[in-house]
C-alpha positions as CSV (number, residue, x, y, z in Angstrom):
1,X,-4.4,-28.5,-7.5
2,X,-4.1,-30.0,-4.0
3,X,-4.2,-34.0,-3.5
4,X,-7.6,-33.6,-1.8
5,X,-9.1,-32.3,-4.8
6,X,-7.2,-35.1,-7.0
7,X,-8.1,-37.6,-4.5
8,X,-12.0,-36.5,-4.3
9,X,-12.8,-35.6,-7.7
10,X,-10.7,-38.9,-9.2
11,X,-11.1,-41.5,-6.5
12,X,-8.3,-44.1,-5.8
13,X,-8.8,-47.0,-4.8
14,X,-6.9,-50.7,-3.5
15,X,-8.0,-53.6,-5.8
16,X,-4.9,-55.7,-5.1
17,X,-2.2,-56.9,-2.5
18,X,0.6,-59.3,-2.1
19,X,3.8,-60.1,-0.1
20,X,6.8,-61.9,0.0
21,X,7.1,-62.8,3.4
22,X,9.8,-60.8,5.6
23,X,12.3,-62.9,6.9
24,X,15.9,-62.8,7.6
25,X,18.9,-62.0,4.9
26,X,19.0,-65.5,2.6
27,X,20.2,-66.7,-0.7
28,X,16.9,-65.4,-2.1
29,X,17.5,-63.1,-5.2
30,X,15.8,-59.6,-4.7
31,X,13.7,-60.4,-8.6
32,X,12.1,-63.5,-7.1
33,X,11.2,-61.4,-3.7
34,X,9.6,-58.7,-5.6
35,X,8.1,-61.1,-8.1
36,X,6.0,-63.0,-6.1
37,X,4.9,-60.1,-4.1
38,X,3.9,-59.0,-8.0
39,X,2.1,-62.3,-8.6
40,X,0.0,-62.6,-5.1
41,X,-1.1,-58.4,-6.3
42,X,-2.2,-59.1,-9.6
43,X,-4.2,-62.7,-8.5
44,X,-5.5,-60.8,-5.9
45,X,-6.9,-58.0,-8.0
46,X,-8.1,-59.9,-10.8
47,X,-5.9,-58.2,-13.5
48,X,-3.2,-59.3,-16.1
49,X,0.3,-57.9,-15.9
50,X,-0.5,-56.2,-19.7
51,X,-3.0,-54.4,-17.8
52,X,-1.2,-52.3,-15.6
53,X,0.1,-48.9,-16.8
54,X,3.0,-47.5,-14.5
55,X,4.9,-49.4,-11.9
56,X,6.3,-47.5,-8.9
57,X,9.1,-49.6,-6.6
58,X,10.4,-48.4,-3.5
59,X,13.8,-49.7,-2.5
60,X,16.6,-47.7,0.1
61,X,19.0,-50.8,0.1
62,X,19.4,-52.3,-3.3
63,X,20.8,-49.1,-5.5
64,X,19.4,-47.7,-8.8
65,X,18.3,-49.8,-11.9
66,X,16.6,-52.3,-9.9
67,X,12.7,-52.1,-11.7
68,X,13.2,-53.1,-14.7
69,X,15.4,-56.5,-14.7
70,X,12.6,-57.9,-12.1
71,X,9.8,-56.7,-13.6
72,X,10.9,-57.7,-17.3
73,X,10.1,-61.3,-16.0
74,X,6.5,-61.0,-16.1
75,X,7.0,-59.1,-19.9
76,X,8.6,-56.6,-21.5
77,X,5.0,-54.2,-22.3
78,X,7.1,-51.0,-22.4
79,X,5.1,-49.3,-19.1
80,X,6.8,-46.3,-16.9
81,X,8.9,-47.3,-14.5
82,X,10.0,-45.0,-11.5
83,X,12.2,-46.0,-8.5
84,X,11.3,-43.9,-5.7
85,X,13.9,-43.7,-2.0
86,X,12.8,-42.4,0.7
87,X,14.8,-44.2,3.6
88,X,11.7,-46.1,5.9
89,X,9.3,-44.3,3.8
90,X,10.1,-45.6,0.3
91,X,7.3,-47.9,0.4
92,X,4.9,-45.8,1.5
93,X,6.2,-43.0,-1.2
94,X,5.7,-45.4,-4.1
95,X,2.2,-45.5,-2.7
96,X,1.6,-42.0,-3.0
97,X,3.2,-41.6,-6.4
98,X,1.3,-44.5,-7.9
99,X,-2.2,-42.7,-6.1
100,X,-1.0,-39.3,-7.9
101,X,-0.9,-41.0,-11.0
102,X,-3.9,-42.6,-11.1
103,X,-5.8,-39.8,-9.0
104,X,-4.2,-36.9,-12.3
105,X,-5.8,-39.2,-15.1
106,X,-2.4,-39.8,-16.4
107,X,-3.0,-43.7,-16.0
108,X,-6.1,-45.9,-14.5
109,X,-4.0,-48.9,-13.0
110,X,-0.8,-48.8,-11.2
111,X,1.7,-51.0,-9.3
112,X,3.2,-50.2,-6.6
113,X,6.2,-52.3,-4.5
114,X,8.4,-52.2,-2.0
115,X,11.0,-54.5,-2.3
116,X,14.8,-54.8,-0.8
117,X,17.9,-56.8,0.9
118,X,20.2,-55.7,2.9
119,X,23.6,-55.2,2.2
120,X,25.6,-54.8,4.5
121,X,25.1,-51.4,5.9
122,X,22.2,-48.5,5.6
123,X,24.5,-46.7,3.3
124,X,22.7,-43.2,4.4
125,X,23.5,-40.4,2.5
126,X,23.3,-37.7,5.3
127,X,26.8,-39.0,6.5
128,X,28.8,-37.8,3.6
129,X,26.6,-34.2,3.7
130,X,30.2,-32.5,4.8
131,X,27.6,-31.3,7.4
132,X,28.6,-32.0,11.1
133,X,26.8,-33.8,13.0
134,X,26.2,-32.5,16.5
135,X,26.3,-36.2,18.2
136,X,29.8,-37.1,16.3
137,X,28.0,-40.2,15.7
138,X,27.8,-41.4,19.1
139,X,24.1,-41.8,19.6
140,X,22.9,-44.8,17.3
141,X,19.0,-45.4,16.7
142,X,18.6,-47.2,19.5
143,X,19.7,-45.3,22.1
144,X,18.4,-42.1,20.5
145,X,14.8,-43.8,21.0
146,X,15.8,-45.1,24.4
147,X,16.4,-41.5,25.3
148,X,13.1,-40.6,24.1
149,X,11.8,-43.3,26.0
150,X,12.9,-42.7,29.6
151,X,12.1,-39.0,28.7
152,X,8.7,-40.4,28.0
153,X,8.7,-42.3,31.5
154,X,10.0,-39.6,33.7
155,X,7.6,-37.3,32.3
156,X,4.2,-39.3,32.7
157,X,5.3,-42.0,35.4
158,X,5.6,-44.5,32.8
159,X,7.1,-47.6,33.7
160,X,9.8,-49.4,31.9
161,X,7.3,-52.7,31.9
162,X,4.4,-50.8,30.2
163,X,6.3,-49.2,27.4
164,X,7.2,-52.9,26.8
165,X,4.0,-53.9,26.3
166,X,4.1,-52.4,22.9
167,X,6.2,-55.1,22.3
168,X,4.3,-57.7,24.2
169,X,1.2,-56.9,22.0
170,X,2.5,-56.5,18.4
171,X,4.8,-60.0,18.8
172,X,1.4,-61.4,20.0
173,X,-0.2,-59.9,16.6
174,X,2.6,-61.5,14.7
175,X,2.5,-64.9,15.9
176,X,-1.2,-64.6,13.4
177,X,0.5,-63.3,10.2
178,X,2.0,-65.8,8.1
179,X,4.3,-62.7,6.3
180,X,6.0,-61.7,9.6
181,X,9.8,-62.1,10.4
182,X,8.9,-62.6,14.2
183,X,6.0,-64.9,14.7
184,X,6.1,-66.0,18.3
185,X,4.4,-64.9,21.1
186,X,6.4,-63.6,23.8
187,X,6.1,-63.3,27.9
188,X,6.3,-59.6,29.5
189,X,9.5,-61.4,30.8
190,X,11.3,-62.3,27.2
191,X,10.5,-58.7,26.5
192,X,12.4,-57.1,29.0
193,X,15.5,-59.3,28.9
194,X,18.6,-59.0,26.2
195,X,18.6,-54.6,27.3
196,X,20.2,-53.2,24.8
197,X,20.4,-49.5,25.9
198,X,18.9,-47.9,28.8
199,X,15.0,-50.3,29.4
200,X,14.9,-50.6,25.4
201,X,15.6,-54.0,24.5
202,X,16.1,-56.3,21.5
203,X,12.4,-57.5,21.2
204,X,11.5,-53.6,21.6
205,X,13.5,-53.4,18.4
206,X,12.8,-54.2,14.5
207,X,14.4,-57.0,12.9
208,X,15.4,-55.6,9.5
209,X,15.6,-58.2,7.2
210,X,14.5,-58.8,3.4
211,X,10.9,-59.2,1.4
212,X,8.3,-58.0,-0.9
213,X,5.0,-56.5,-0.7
214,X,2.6,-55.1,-3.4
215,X,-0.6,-53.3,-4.3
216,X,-2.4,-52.4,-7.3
217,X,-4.4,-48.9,-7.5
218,X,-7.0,-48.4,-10.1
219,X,-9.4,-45.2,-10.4
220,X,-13.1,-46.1,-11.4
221,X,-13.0,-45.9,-15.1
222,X,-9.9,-49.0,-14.5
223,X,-12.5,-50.6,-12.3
224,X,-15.3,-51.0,-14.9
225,X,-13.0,-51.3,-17.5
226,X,-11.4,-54.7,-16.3
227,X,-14.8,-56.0,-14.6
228,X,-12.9,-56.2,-11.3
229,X,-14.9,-56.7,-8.1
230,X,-16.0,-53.7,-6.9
231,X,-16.4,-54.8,-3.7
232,X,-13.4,-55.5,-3.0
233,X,-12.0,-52.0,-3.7
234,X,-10.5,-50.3,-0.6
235,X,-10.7,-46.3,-1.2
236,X,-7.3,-43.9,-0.7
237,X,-9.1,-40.9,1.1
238,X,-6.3,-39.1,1.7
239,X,-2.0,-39.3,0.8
240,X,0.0,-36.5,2.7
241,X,3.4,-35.8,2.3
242,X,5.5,-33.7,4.9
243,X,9.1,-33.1,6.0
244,X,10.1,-31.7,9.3
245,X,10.1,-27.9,9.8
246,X,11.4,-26.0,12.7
247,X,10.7,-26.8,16.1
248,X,11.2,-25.6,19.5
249,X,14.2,-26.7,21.5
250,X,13.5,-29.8,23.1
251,X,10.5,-30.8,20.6
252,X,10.7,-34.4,19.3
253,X,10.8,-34.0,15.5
254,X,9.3,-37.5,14.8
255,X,6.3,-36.5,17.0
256,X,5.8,-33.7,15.6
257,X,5.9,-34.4,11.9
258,X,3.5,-37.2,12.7
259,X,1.0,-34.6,14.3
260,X,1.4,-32.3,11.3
261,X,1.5,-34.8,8.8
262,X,-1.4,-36.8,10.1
263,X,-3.5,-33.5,10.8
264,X,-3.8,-32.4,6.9
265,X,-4.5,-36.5,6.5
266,X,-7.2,-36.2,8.8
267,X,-8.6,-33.4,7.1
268,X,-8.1,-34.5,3.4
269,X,-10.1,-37.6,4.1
270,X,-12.5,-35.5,6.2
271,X,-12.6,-37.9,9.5
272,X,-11.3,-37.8,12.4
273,X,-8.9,-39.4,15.2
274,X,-12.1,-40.6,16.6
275,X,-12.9,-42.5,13.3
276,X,-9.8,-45.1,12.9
277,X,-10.7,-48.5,13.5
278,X,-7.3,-49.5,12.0
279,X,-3.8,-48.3,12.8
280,X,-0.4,-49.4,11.3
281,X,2.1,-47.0,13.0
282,X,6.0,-46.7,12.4
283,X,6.8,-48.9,15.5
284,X,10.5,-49.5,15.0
285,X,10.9,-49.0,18.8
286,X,8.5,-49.6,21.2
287,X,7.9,-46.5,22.7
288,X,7.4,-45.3,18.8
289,X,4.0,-46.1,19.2
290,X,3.3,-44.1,22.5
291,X,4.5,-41.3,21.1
292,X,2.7,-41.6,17.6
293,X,-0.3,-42.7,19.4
294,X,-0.5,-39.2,21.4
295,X,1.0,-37.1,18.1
296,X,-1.8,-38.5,15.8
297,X,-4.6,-37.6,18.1
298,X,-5.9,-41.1,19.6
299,X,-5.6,-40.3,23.1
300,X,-4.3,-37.7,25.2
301,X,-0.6,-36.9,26.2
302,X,0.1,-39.4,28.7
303,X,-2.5,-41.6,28.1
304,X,-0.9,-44.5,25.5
305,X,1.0,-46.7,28.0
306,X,-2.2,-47.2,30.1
307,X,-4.5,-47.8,26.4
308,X,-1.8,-50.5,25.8
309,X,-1.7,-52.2,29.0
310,X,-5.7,-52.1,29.4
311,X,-5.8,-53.3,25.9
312,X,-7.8,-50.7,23.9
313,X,-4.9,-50.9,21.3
314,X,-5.5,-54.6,20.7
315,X,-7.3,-56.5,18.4
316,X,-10.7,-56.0,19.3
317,X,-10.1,-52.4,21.1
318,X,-11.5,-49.7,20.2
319,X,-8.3,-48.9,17.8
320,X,-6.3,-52.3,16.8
321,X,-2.8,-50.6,16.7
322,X,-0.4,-53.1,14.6
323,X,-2.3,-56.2,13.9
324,X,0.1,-57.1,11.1
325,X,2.7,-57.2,14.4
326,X,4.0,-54.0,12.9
327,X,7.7,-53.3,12.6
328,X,8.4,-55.0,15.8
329,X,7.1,-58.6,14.7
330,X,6.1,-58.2,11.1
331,X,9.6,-56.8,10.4
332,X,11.1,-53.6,8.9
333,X,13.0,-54.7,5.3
334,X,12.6,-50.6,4.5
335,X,11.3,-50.5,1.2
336,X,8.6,-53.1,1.5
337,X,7.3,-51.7,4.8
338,X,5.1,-48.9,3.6
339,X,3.6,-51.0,1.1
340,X,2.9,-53.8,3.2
341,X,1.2,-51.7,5.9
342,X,-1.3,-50.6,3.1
343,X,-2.0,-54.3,2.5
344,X,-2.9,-55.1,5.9
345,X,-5.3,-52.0,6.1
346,X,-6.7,-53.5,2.9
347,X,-7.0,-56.7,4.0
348,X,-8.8,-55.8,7.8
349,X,-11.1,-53.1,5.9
350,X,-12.2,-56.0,3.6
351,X,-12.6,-58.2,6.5
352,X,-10.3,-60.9,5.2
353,X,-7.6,-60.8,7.9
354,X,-8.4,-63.9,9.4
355,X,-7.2,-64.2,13.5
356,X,-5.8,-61.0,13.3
357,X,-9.2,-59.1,12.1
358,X,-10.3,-55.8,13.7
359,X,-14.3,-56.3,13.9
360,X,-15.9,-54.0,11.7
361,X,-13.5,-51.9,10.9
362,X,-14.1,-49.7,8.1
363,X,-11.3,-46.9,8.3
364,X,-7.6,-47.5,8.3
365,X,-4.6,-45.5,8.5
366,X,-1.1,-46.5,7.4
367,X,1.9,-44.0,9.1
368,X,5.8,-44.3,8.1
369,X,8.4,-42.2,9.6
370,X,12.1,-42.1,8.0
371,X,15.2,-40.4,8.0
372,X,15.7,-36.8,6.5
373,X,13.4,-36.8,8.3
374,X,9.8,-37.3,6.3
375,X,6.4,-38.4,7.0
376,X,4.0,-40.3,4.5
377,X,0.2,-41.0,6.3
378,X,-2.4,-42.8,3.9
379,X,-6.0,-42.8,4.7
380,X,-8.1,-45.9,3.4
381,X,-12.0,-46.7,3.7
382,X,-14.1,-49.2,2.6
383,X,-17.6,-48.3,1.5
């Protein structure tokens, strides 16, 4: 049975949120991170921690075991506990794990966090495959993207000051969220200074640093059950999975994974690009969100740079893009990132985002990207 027919004939939906705000590496123990991201959910939905029948966390940093000694402190009631990696995406995979089990019957209310602290080093397991690498290590993240980047340029006549305006515009957004790591606005001129390879610079870079983020799915039966507000309920329409394939020389496999990913998202939740109001997009490097912008169907190829700088992909534009401040200014802990993307969609569908809220939006989408390399696209809508 595919997910859409889970998805449609058991609906999903968001009844609760909560996050530890992202901030730099501190004395903070991971429990009380994930715990109070854990509280703020369970408030926020209405529920009691006796309530809730499986708990899914996503973690890439802290190693296995980690569920259960933090999630003991709100009682020991005996519920499934799964830890699901799946480098950036872990978040956003504990998502769609906790949707399938609520969307098969198997349970009606679920947890799902992200939660993690780094330790000094990714630890990624595709270095000890015995597998050579091609590179020999010598192109890091950052100037892998920069190379994508001043491909991007040279190809569309894209200047280095407009791909910064990613940045310009998602710091802006996360000067407004109280959760973010980077909360200050910035000038075009900050942006562009501190280059760390080729135009990319540091504040065209995620900050990854530590936190906690939460949310509670419940299927309608869960719903009625616990008198929960209704209203309040943000529908899953769709949760697709997909890894890269094979590609053309020359193809960017981020890119493309997005396209395919987000094409069988579009089409399990039945709208289309057209119908976003919402968008929080795997923006670890600026020019991340050009590209994704263009893979998932938003505008043309060519096109993002000038919806940035004319400010279609702001607040108030005909797609906000990154009102949390997205990975540039919200921050990029890994395993709470996916789940805290779903709780800004949740909170600008329900119209409680405050200074950072989309008007009227009523369809979100969340996109993650990591290594392997995976993509993980929710759909969300509220009725």
């Amino acid at each position: 049975m595919s997910s859409r027919s889970l998805l449609s004939d058991r609906p999903v939906f968001v009844v609760g949120t909560g996050l530890h705000p992202y901030q730099r590496r501190s004395e903070t123990t991971y429990v009380d991170l994930g715990i109070t991201a854990v509280r703020a959910a369970l408030v926020d939905a209405g529920v009691m921690w006796p309530d809730i029948e499986a708990a899914y966390t996503g973690t890439a940093l802290l190693g296995m075991g980690s569920s259960r000694i933090m999630l003991s402190r709100l009682g020991a009631t005996g519920i499934a506990m799964t830890q699901v990696e799946n480098a950036s995406a872990s978040g956003s995979s504990a998502v769609a794990q906790a949707c399938l089990e609520v969307a098969s019957g198997r349970s009606d209310v679920v947890l799902a966090l992200g939660v993690d602290k780094p330790r000094g080093g990714l630890g990624a397991a595709p270095g000890q495959a015995g597998i050579p690498n091609l590179e020999g290590g010598s192109i890091v993240p950052f100037t892998h993207f920069a190379l994508l980047a001043s491909e991007y340029m040279d190809l569309h006549g894209v200047s280095d000051e407009q791909v910064a305006r990613v940045a310009l515009k998602n710091h802006r957004n996360g000067s407004l969220n109280p959760f973010a790591q980077r909360q200050k606005v910035r000038t075009l001129e900050e942006i562009l200074s501190e280059p760390i390879s080729g135009s990319l610079t540091r504040l065209q870079c995620c900050p990854v640093g530590e936190g906690a983020a939460a949310v509670i799915v419940a299927s309608e039966d869960g719903i009625k059950r616990l008198n929960l507000d209704r209203s309040r309920a943000v529908q899953v329409l769709s949760s697709v999975t997909r890894t890269e394939g094979l590609y053309g020389e020359g193809v960017g496999i981020d890119a493309a994974l997005t396209a395919e990913t987000g094409m069988a998202a579009f089409e399990e939740a039945n709208v289309d690009p057209s119908d976003i109001d919402v968008l929080e997009v795997h923006d670890a490097f600026a020019i991340e969100e050009l590209l994704y912008a263009e893979a998932l169907g938003l505008c043309k190829p060519g096109e993002a740079a000038s919806r940035v700088e004319s400010g279609d992909f702001d607040i108030g534009g005909s797609c906000a893009f990154s009102p949390s401040g997205g990975l540039l200014a919200m921050g990029h802990p890994i395993g709470p990132t996916g789940v805290g993307q779903i709780a800004e969609i949740v909170s600008q569908l329900r119209g409680e985002a405050g200074d950072r809220q989309q008007p009227e939006a009523r369809v979100g989408m969340a996109h993650m990207v990591g290594i392997g390399a995976v993509c993980v696209v929710h759909v969300l809508r509220c009725e």
